[in-house]
One Martini backbone bead per residue (centre of mass of N, CA, C, O) as a GRO file, in nm:
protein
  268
    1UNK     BB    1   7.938  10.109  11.691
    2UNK     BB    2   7.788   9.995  11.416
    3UNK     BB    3   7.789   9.692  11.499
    4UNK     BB    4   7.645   9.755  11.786
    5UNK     BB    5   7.420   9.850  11.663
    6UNK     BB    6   7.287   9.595  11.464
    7UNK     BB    7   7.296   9.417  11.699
    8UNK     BB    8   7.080   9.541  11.894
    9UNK     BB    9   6.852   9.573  11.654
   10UNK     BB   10   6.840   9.252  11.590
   11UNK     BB   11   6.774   9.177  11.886
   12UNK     BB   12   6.580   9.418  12.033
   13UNK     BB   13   6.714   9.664  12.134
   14UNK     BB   14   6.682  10.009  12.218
   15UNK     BB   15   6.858  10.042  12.463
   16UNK     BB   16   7.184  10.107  12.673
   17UNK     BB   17   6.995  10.010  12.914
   18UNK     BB   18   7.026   9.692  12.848
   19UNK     BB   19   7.338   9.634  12.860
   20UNK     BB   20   7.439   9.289  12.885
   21UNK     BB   21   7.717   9.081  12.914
   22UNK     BB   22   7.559   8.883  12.667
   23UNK     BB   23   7.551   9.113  12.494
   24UNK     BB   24   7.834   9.163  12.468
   25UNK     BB   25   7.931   8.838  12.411
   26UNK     BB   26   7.724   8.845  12.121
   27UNK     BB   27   7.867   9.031  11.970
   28UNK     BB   28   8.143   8.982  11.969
   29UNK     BB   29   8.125   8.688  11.832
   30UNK     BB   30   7.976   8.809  11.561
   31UNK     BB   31   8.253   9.005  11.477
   32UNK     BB   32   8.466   8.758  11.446
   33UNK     BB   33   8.344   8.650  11.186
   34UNK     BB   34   8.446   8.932  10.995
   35UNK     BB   35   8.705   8.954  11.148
   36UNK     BB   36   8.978   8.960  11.264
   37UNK     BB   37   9.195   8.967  11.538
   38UNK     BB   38   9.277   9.267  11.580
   39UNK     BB   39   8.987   9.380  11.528
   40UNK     BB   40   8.901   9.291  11.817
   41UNK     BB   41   9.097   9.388  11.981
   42UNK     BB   42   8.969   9.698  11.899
   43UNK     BB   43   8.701   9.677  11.958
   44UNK     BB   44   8.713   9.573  12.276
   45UNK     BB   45   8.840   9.832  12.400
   46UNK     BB   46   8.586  10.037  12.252
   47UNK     BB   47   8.403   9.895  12.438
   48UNK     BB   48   8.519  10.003  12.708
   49UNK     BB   49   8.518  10.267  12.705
   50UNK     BB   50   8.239  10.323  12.654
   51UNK     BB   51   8.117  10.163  12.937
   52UNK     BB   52   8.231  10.400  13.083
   53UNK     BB   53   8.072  10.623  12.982
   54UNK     BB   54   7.805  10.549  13.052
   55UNK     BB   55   7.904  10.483  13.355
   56UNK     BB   56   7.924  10.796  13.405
   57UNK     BB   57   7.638  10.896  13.279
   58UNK     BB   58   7.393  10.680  13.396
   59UNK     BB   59   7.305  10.453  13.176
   60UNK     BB   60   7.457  10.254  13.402
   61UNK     BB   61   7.474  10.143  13.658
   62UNK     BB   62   7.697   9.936  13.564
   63UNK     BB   63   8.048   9.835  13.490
   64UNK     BB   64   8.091   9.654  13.191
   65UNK     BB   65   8.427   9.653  13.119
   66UNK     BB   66   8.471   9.356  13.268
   67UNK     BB   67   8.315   9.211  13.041
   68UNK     BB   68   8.534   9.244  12.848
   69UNK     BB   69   8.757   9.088  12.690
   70UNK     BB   70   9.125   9.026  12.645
   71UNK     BB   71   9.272   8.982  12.372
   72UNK     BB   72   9.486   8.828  12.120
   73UNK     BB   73   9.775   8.832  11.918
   74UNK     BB   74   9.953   8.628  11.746
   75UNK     BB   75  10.249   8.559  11.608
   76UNK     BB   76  10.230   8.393  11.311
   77UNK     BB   77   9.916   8.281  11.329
   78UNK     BB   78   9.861   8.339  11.001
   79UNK     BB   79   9.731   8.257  10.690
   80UNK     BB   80   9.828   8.293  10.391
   81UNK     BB   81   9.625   8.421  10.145
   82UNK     BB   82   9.633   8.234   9.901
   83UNK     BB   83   9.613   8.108   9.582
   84UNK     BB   84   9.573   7.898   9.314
   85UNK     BB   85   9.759   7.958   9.045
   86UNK     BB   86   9.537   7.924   8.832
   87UNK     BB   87   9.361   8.169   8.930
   88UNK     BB   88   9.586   8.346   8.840
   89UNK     BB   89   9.607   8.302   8.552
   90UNK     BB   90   9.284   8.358   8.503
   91UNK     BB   91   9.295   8.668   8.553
   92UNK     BB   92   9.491   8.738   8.352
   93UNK     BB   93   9.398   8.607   8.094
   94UNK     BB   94   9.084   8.746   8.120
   95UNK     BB   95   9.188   8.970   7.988
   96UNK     BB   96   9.098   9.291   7.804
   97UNK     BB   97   9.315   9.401   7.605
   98UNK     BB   98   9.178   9.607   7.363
   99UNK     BB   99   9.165   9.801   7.632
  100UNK     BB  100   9.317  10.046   7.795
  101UNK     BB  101   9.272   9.928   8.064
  102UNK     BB  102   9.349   9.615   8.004
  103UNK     BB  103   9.628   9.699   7.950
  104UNK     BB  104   9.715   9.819   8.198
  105UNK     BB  105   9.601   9.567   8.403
  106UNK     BB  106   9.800   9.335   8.284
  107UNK     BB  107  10.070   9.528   8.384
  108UNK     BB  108   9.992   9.473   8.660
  109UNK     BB  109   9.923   9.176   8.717
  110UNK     BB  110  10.232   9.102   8.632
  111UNK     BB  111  10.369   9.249   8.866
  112UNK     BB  112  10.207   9.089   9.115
  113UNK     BB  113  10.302   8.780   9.032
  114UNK     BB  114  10.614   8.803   8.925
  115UNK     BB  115  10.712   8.977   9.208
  116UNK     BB  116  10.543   9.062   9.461
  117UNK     BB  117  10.425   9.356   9.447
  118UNK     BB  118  10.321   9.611   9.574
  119UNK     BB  119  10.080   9.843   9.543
  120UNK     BB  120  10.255  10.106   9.601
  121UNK     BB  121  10.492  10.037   9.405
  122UNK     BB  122  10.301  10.030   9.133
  123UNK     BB  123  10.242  10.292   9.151
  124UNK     BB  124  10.526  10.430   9.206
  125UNK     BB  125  10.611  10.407   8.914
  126UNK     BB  126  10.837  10.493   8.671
  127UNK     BB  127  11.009  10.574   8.389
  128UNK     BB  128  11.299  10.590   8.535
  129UNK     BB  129  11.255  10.261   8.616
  130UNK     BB  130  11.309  10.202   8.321
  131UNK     BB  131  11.559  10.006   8.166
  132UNK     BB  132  11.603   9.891   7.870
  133UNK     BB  133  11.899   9.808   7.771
  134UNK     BB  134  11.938   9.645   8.038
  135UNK     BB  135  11.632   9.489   8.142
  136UNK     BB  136  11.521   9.674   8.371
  137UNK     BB  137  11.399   9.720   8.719
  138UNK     BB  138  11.290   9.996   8.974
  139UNK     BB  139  11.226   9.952   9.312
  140UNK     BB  140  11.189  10.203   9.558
  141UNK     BB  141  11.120  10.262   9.857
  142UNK     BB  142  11.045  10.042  10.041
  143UNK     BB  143  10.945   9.901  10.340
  144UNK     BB  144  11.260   9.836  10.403
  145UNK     BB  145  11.426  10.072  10.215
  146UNK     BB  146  11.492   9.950   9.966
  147UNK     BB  147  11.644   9.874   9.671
  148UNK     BB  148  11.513   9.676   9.381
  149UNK     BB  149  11.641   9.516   9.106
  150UNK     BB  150  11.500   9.372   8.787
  151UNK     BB  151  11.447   9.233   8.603
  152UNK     BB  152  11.277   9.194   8.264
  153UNK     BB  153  11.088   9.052   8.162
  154UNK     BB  154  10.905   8.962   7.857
  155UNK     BB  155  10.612   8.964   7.949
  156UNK     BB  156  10.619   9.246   8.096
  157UNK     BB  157  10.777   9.419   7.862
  158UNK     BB  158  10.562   9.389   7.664
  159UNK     BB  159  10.300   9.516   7.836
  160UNK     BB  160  10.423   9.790   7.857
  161UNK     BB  161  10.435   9.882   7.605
  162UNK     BB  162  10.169   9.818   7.487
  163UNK     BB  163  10.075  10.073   7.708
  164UNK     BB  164  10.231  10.283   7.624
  165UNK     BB  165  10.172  10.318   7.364
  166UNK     BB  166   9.824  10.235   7.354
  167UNK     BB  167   9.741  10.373   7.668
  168UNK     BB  168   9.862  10.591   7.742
  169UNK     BB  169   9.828  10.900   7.836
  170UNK     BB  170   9.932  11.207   7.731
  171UNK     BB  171  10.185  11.329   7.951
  172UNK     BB  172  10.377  11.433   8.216
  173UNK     BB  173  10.366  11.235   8.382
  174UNK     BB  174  10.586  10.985   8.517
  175UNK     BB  175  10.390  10.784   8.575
  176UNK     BB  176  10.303  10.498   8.455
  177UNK     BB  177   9.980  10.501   8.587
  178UNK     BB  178   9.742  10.588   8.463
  179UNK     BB  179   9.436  10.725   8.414
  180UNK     BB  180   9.217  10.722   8.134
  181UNK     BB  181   9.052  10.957   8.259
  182UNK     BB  182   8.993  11.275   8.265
  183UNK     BB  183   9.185  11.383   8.476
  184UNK     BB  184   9.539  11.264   8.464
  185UNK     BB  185   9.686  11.055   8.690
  186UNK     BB  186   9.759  10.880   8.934
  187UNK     BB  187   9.793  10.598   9.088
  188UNK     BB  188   9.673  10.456   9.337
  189UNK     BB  189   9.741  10.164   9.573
  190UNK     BB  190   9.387  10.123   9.570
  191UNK     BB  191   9.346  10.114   9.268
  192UNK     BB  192   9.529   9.832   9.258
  193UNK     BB  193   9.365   9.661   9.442
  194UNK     BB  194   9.078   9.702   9.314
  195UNK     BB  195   9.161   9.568   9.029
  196UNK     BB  196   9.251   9.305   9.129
  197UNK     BB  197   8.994   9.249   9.290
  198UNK     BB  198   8.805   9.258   8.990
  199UNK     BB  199   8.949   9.093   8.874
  200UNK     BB  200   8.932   8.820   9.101
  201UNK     BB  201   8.622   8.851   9.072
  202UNK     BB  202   8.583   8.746   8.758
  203UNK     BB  203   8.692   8.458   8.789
  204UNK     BB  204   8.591   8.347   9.109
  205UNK     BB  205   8.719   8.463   9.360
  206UNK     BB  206   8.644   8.340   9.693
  207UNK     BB  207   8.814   8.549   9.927
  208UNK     BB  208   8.907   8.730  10.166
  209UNK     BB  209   9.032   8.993  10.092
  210UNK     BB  210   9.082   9.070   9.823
  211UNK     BB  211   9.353   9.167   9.605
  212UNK     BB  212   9.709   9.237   9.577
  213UNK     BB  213   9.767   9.065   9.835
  214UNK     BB  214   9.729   8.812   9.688
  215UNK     BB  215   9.916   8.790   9.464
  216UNK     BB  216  10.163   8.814   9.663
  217UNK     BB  217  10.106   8.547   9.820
  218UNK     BB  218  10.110   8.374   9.554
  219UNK     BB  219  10.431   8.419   9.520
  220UNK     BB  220  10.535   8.299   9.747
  221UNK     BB  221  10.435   8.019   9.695
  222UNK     BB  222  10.527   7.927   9.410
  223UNK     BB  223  10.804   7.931   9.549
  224UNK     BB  224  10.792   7.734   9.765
  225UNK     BB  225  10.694   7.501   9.556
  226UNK     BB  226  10.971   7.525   9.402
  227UNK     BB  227  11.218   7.557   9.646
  228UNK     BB  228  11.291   7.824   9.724
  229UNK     BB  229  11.433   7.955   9.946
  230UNK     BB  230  11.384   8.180  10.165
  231UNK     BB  231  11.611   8.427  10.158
  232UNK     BB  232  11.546   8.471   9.824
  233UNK     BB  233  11.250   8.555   9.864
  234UNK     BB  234  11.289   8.806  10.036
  235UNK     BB  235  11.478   8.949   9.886
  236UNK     BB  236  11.263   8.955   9.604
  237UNK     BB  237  11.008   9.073   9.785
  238UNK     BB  238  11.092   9.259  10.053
  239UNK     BB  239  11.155   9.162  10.299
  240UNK     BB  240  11.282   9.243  10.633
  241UNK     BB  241  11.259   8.987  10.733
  242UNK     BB  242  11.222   8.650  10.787
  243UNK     BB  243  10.982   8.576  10.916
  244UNK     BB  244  10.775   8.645  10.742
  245UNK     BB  245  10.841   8.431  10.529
  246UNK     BB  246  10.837   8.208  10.713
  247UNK     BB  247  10.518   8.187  10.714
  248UNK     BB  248  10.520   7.992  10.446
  249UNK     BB  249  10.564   7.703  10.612
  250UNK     BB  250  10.271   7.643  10.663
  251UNK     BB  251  10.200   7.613  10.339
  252UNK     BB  252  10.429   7.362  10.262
  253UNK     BB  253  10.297   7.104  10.204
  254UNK     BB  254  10.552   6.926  10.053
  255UNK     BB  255  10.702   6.938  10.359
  256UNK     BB  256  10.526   6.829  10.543
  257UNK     BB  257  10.449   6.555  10.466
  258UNK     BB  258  10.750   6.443  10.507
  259UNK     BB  259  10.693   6.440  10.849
  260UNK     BB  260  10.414   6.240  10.835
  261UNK     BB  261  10.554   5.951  10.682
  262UNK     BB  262  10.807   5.898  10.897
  263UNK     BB  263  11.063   6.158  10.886
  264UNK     BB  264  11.020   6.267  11.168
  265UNK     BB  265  11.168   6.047  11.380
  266UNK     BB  266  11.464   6.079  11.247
  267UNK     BB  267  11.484   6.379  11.316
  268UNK     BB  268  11.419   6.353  11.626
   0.00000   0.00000   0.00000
């Protein structure tokens, strides 16, 4: 309803009885430029709602929600919004390790890089799920219900230490990552896409929605492009089904082309 206040402001209507057809047409259209496909298809729900209910109030003459068309939402309609690796390097290289946001910051998104680890993962993990010995780290309740251990690669724990030792503030909370200043509490998932979203736009990356989950779709993408399997993918970032994964091969570009260059007509 403010989005639908601002597009009246602009266009000069001042009153909800001047609301016509082609006026609720261009608010549509121009709302569309700024949000996804879901989040039209239920703008223009709450648009029909209200639109009974002007016309029960006797606001509109007649009942305008019958012009509101009616969208829909294709699944796995959507390009994953992966950016390419090298911006992905630049973000993280472009760390300022010396201090201690800089230092935890590091292991944060060496973590969303590597692994390809959700928000709310990365904010969840705790100091017990980090197994110095094996050289794992385990990462419990993700979104499919399962636990997946990973090896430790040696930059992410090199990362690790180097920020319990000299950054994080002693505490007794067991989650791995705490805010820097008193009262010292842990990360929750949006502090993790907010810091995601601030290197990455201090990098230069430039694109809607910028957060963690850029970084997700970046690592599923990595890997698309080096040919590891899907299956092997799904199991790897925790995708609940195939289908999830199967949607990065609409942008795997080197396995595309070679469809369009000849050995298409092969395959059918």
């Amino acid at each position: 309803m403010r989005a639908l206040q601002r597009y009246l402001a602009r266009t000069g209507v001042g009153k909800l009885s001047q609301l016509t057809p082609r006026l609720i047409s261009g608010f549509l259209t121009a709302h569309a430029r700024h949000v996804r496909g879901h989040q039209v298809v239920r703008c223009a729900g709450n648009l029909r709602v209200f639109l009974r209910y002007l016309h029960r109030e006797r606001i509109l003459p007649k009942d305008l929600s019958r012009s509101v068309p009616r969208g829909r939402v294709y699944q796995s309609a959507a390009v994953p919004r992966a950016i390419p690796w090298t911006d992905v390097e630049r973000a993280v290289m472009g760390i300022d390790r010396r201090s201690a946001v800089g230092k935890r910051d590091y292991a944060i998104l060496l973590l969303l890089t590597t692994y390809g680890l959700r928000a709310n993962e990365v904010a969840s993990l705790k100091l017990d799920d980090l197994d110095w010995r094996a050289v794992q780290m385990r990462i419990v309740e993700r979104k499919a219900g399962n636990t997946t251990v990973y090896p430790l690669a040696a930059t992410v724990g090199d990362a690790l230490i180097t920020y319990l030792r000299e950054a994080r503030p002693e505490c007794s909370d067991r989650h791995v990552f705490l805010t820097v200043r008193a009262p010292f509490r842990p990360l929750v998932y949006w502090d993790v896409s907010q810091r995601a979203a601030w290197h990455l736009r201090r990098a230069g990356v430039r694109i809607p929605r910028v957060g963690s989950h850029t970084l997700r779709h970046s690592c599923v993408q990595h890997l698309v492009d080096a040919d590891v399997p899907f299956k092997v993918i799904g199991d790897y970032i925790g995708h609940r089904t195939d289908v999830a994964t199967q949607n990065y091969a609409k942008v795997a570009v080197h396995k595309l082309r070679a469809l369009v260059i000849g050995e298409a007509e092969d395959i059918l």
